[in-house]
C-alpha positions as CSV (number, residue, x, y, z in Angstrom):
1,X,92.6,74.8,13.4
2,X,92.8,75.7,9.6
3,X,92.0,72.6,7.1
4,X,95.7,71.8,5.0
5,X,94.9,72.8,1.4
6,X,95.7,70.0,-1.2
7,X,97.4,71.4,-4.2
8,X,97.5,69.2,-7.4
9,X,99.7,70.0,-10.4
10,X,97.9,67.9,-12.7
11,X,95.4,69.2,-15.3
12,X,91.9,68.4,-14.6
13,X,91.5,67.1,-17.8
14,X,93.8,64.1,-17.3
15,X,92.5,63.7,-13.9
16,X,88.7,63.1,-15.3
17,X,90.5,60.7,-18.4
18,X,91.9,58.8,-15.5
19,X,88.5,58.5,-13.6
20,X,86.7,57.4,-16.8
21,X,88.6,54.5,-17.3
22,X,87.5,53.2,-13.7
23,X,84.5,50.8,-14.2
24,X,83.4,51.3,-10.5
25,X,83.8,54.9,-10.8
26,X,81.6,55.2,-13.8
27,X,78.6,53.2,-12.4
28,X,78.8,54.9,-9.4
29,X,78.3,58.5,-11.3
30,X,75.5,56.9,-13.6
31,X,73.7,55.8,-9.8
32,X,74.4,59.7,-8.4
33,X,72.9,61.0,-11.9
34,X,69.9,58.2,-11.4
35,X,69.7,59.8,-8.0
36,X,69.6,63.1,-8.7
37,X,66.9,62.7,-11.2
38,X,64.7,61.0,-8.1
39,X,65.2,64.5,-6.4
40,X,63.7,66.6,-8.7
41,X,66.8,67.6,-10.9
42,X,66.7,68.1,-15.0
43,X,68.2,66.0,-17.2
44,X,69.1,69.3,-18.6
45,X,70.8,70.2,-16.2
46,X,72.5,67.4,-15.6
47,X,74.0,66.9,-19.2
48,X,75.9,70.3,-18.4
49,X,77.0,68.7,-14.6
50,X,78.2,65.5,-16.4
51,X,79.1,67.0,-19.7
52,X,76.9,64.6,-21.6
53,X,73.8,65.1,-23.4
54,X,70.2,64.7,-22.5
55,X,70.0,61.3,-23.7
56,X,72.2,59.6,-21.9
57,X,70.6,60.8,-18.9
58,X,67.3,60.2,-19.9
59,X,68.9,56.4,-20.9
């Protein structure tokens, strides 16, 4: 049996201006970004996954 495909009609820029404003949604990307650094990854690579700059992640 096929998975249902979700469409959304809503720009992804709203949808990410939404998810910002979440507290708990922010601190849990800043622990996945924390994480991600314990595995090896970039910052500078990162700041492109998270549109930020290398800064912030090294912060």
């Amino acid at each position: 049996m096929a998975k249902e495909r979700i469409y959304v009609n809503v720009p992804a820029t709203s949808i990410a201006a939404q998810l910002r404003k979440n507290e708990k949604f922010s601190q849990g990307i800043r622990l996945y970004a924390v994480y991600q650094v314990t595995l090896g990854r970039k910052p500078e690579e990162l700041k492109i996954v998270y549109n930020t700059s290398s800064k912030e992640i090294y912060n």
